[in-house]
C-alpha positions in Angstrom: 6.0 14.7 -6.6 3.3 11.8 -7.3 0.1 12.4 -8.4 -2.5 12.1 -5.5 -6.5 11.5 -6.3 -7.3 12.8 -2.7 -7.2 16.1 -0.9 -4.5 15.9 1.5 -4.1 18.2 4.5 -0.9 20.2 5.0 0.0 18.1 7.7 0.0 15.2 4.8 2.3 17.3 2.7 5.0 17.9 5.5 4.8 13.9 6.3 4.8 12.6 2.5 7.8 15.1 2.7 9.9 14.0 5.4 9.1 10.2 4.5 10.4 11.1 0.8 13.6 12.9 2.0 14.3 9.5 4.6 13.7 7.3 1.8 15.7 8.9 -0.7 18.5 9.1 2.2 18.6 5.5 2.2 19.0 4.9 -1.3 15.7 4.5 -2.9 14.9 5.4 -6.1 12.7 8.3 -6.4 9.6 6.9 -7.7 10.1 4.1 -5.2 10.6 6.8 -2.7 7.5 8.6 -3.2 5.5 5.3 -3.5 6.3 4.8 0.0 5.6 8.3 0.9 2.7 8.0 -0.6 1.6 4.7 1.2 2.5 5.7 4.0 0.4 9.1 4.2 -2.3 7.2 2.8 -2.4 4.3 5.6 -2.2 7.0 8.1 -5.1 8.7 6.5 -7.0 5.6 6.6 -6.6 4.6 10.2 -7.4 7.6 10.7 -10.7 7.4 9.0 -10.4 10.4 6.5 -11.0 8.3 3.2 -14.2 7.3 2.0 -13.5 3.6 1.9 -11.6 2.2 4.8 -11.5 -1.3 3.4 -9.3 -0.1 0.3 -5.9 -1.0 1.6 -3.9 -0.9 -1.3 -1.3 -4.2 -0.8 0.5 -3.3 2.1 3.9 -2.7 3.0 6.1 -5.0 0.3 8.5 -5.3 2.9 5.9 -7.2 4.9 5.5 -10.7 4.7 2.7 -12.0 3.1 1.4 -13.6 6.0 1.1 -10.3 8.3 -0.5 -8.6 5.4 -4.8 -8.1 5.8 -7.0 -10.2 3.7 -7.6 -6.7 1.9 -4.3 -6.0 1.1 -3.5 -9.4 -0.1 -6.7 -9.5 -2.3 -5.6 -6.3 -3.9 -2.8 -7.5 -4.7 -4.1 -11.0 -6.1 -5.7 -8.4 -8.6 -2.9 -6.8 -9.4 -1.1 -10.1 -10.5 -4.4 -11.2 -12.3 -5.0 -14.3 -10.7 -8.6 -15.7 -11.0 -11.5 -16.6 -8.5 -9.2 -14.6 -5.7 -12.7 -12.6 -4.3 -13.6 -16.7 -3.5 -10.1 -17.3 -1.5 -9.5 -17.0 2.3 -6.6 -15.1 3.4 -4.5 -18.4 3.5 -5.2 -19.2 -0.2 -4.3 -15.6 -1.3 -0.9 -16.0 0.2 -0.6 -19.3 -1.4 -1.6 -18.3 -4.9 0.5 -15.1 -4.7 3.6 -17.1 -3.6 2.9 -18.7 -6.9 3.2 -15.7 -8.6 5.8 -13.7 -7.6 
């Protein structure tokens, strides 16, 4: 099971759970499997407002284009790609540079 940095509720548990047992049905690897467990409790958490910093939206789904993806999420993962003067970029030029990138 992935490490977690946040107290999750039972309720969390049972769904990273059943989202792990799905994913690993389909034929995902199991860290893959448990990223997207993990993601996915996490999101839910957020909309839900039970982290401390609702504008932390790791980088989104990566089966999501880049264009349906939040400024946040796309920003975060500028950072993760290292590219430079992203905090200056509108959501348009993120997608842009990142297209670069990947």
């Amino acid at each position: 099971m992935a490490a977690r940095h946040s107290p999750w509720s039972e309720k969390d548990e049972r769904q990273y759970q059943h989202v792990l047992e799905s994913e690993l049905q389909r034929g995902r690897s199991r860290d893959r499997a448990e990223e997207i467990a993990a993601r996915t409790v996490n999101a839910e958490r957020r909309e839900s407002g039970r982290t401390p910093k609702r504008r932390t939206q790791g980088t989104g789904n990566p089966d999501t284009p880049l264009d349906e993806r939040t400024r946040d999420q796309l920003y975060n993962r500028a950072r993760e790609l290292g590219i430079p003067r992203r905090s200056r970029m509108s959501k348009d030029e993120l997608v842009e540079a990142i297209r670069g990138r990947e």
